[in-house]
C-alpha positions as CSV (number, residue, x, y, z in Angstrom):
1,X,57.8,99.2,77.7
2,X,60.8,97.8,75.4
3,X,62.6,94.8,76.2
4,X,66.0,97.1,77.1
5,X,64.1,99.4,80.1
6,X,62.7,95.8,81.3
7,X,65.8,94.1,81.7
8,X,67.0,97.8,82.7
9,X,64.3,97.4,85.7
10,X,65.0,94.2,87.0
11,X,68.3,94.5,87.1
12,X,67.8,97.2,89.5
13,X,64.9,96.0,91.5
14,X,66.9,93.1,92.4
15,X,70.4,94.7,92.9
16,X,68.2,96.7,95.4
17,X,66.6,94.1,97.1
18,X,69.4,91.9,98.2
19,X,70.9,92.0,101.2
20,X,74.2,94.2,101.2
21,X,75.7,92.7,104.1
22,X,78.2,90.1,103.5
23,X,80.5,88.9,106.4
24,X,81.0,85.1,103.7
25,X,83.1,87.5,101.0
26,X,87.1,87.5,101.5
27,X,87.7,91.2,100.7
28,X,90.8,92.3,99.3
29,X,93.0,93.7,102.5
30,X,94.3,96.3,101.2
31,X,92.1,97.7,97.7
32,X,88.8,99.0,99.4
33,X,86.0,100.5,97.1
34,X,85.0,104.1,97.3
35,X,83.7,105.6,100.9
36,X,80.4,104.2,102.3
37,X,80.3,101.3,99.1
38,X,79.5,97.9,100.6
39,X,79.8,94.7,98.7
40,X,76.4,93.2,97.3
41,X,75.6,89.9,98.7
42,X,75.6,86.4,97.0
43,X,76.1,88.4,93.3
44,X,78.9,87.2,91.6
45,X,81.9,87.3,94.3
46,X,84.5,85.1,93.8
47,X,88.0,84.6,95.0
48,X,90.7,81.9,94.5
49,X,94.2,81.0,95.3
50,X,95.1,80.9,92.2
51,X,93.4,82.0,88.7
52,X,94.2,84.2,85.9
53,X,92.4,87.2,84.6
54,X,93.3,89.4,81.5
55,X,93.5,93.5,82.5
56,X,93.0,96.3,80.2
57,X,96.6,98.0,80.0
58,X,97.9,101.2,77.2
59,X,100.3,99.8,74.9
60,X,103.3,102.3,75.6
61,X,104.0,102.0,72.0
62,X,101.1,102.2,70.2
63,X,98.8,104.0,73.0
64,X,96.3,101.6,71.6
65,X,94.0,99.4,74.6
66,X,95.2,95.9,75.0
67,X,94.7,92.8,77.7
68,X,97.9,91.3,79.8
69,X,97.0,88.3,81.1
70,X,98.1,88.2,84.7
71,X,98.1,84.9,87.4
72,X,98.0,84.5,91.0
73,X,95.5,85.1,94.2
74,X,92.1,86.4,92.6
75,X,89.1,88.7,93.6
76,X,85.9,89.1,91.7
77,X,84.2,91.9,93.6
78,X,80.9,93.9,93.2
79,X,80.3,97.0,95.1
80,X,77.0,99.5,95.2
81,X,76.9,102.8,97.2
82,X,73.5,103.2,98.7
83,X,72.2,106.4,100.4
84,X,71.0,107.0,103.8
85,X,67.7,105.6,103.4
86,X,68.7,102.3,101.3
87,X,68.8,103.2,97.7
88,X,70.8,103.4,94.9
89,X,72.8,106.8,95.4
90,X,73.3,107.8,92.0
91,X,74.9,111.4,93.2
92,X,78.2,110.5,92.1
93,X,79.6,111.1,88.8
94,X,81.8,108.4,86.4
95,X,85.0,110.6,86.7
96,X,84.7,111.3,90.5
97,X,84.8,107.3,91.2
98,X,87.5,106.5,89.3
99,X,89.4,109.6,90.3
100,X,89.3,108.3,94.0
101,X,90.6,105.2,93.2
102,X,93.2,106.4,90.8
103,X,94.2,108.5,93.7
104,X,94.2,106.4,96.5
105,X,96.4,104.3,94.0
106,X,99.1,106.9,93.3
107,X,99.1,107.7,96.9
108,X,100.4,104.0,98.0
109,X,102.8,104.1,95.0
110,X,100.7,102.8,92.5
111,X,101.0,102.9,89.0
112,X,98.0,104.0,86.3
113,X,98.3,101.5,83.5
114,X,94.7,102.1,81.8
115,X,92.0,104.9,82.2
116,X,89.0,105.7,80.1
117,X,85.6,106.6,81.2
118,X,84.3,104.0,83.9
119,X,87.4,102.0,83.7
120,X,90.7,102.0,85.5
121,X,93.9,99.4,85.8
122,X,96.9,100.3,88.0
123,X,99.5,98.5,89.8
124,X,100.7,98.6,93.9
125,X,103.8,97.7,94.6
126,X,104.4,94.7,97.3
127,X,106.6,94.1,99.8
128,X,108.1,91.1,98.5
129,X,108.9,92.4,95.3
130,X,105.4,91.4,93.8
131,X,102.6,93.3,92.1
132,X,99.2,94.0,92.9
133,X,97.0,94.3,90.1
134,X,93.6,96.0,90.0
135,X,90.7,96.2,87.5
136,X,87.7,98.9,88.2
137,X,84.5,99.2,86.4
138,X,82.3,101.8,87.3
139,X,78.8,101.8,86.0
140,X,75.5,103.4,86.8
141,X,76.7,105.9,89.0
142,X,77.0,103.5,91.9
143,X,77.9,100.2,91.0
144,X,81.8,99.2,90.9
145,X,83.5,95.8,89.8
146,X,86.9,95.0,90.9
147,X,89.1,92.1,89.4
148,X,92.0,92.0,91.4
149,X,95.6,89.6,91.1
150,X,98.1,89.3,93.7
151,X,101.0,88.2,91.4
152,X,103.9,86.9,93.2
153,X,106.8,88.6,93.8
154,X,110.8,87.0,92.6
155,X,112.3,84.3,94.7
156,X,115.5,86.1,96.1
157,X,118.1,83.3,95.8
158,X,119.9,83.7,98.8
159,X,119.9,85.7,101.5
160,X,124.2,86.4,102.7
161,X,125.2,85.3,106.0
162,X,128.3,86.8,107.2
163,X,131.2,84.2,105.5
164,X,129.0,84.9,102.3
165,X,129.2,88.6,103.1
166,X,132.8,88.6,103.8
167,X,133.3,86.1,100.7
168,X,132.0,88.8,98.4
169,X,133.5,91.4,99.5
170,X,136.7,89.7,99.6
171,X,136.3,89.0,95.8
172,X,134.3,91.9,94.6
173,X,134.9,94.7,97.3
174,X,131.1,95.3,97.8
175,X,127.6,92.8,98.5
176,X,124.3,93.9,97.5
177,X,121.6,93.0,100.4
178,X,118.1,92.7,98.8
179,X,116.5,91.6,102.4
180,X,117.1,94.5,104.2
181,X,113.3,96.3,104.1
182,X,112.1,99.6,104.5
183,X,108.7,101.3,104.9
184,X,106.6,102.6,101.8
185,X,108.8,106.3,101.0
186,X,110.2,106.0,104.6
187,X,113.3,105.3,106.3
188,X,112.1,103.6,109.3
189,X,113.3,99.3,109.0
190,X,110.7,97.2,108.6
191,X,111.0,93.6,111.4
192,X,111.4,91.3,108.7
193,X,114.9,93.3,108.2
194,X,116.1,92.0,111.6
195,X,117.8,88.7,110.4
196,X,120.3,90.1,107.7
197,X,121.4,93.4,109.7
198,X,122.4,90.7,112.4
199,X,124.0,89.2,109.8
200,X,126.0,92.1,109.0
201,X,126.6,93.1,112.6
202,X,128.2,89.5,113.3
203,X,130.3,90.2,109.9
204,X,131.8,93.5,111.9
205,X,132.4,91.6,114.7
206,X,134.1,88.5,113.8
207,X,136.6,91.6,111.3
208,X,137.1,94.3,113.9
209,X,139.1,95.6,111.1
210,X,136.8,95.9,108.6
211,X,135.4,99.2,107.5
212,X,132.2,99.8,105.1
213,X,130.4,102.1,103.4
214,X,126.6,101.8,103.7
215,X,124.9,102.4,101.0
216,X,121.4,103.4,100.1
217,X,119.6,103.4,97.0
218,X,115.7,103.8,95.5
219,X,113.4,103.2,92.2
220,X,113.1,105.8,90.8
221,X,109.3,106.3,91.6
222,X,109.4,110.1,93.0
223,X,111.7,112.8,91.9
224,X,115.4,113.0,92.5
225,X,115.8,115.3,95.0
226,X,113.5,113.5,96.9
227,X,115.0,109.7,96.3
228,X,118.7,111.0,97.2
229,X,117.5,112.2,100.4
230,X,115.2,108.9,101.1
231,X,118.5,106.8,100.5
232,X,120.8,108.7,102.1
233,X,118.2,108.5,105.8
234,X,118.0,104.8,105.2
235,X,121.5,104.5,105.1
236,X,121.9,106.4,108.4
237,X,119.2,104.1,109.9
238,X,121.3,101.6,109.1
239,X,124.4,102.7,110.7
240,X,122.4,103.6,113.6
241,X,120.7,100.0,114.0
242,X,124.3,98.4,113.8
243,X,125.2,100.5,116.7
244,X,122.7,99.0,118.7
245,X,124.7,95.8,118.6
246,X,127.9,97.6,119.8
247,X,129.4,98.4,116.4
248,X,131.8,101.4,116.7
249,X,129.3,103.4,113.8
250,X,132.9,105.2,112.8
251,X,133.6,102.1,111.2
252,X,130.7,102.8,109.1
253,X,129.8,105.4,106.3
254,X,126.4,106.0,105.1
255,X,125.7,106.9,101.5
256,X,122.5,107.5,99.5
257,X,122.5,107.1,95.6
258,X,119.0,107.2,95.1
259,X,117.9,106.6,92.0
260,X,121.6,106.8,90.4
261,X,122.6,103.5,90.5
262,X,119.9,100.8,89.0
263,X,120.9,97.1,88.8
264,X,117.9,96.5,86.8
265,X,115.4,98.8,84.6
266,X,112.6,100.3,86.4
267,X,110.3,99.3,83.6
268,X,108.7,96.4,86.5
269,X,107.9,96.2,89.6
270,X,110.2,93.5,90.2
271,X,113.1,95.8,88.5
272,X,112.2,98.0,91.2
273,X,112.2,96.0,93.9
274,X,115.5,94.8,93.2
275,X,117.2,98.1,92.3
276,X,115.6,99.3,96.2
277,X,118.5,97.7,98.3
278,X,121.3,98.0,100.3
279,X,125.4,98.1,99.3
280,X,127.9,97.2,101.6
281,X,131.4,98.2,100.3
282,X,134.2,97.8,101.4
283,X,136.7,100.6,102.6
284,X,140.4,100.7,102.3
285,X,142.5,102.6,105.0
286,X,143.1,105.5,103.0
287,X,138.6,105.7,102.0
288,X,138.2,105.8,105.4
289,X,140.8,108.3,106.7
290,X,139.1,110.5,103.9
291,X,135.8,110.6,105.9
């Protein structure tokens, strides 16, 4: 027997004779491995607040493999698939592994940054305007490493209350409201949203005379046709939530732009984030006897 199949056979003998079960691991909430996979206890898990780990990425320019160094929450991670009666299930191919987790990627609004063979990097896209970022390694038909960073999203440096609302519009005839949330490709308001559309609702209030046109706009992850429609429903949600507070809603126009209108390049996630938002602007008489 050469020294290669040895090492070949231990490896496996003891992959297969640990326990698989292991309630000590911190999973990743939201990345799971492919269906029926369970993590291999005590081998080489690891997570930490805060660490950095260097992905394999495509150079857009040179389509040529190279390593971004990336920093934040970090998940070491070794899965094995197993059949039903306990070992190694080697059924699988390469391709059909990483095609599940490409596609359960792309499917959250992910983003494929590196694929060849057993390996995989792509991006999700976070609430708070930060980046996921996920490393796969498939090998031996059943085994599957994960490296994963949570990288922070921006610091948004204020959120407007209504005299800074009024303020800008005052001054520039429209505000740009980056805290006003949405769910992933939906129109339907997030909680967290609740604090800045009361914001805005005072702002009508206290100016009973004010009128506004609300405006939506997207990335421009998805096509066109699509984004102009998703902007123009959030808008309308908008409208309609402010209602709830009493606002006359023919005060209020709703407008989607969809991807039209970027404040930023959609080259990063936190591009992105920012150029998904809200306008408020503000209507003169004779905008608003045009509705």
């Amino acid at each position: 027997m050469n020294r290669f199949k040895f090492f070949y056979l231990f490896v496996l003998f003891f992959i297969l004779t640990v326990p698989v079960h292991a309630q000590d691991v911190k999973e990743h909430p939201l990345i799971r491995p492919f269906p029926g996979s369970v993590l291999i206890h005590n081998v080489q898990h690891l997570y930490q607040n805060f660490a950095e780990y260097s992905f394999w990425t495509t150079d857009p320019q040179t389509g040529k493999r190279v390593k971004k160094p990336v920093k934040g929450k970090f998940w070491k991670l070794r899965y094995i698939l197993l059949d039903s009666k306990g070992k190694w299930d080697a059924s699988h191919s390469i391709l059909e592994y990483r095609e599940n987790y490409k596609q359960a990627a792309l499917e959250n609004g992910g983003t494929i940054l590196y694929e060849n063979q057993g390996y995989l990097t792509f991006t999700l896209p976070g609430d708070d305007g930060g980046t996921t970022w996920c490393e796969v390694h498939i090998w031996n038909q059943s085994m599957q490493d994960l490296r994963i960073i949570e990288q922070a999203g921006f610091k948004k440096s204020l959120t407007f209350g209504p005299a800074e609302m009024k303020a800008a519009l005052e001054a520039e005839g429209r505000v740009q409201l980056h805290d006003i949330l949405f769910d992933l490709d939906k129109a339907s308001l997030q909680p967290k949203s609740t604090k800045q559309l009361q914001h805005v609702a005072t702002l009508l209030k206290e100016n009973p005379d004010l009128k506004l046109e609300v405006q939506g706009h997207t990335d421009d992850q998805g096509s066109e046709t699509h984004n102009l429609e998703l902007s123009q429903n959030r808008a309308e949600t908008v409208v309609t939530y402010l209602g709830l507070f009493g606002i006359d809603i023919t005060r209020l126009t709703p407008k989607g732009f969809g991807e039209s209108k970027p404040v930023m390049p959609n080259t990063t996630e936190e591009g992105r984030a920012k150029n998904r938002r809200v306008e408020l602007v503000k209507l003169t008489s004779q905008d608003a006897s045009m509705k």
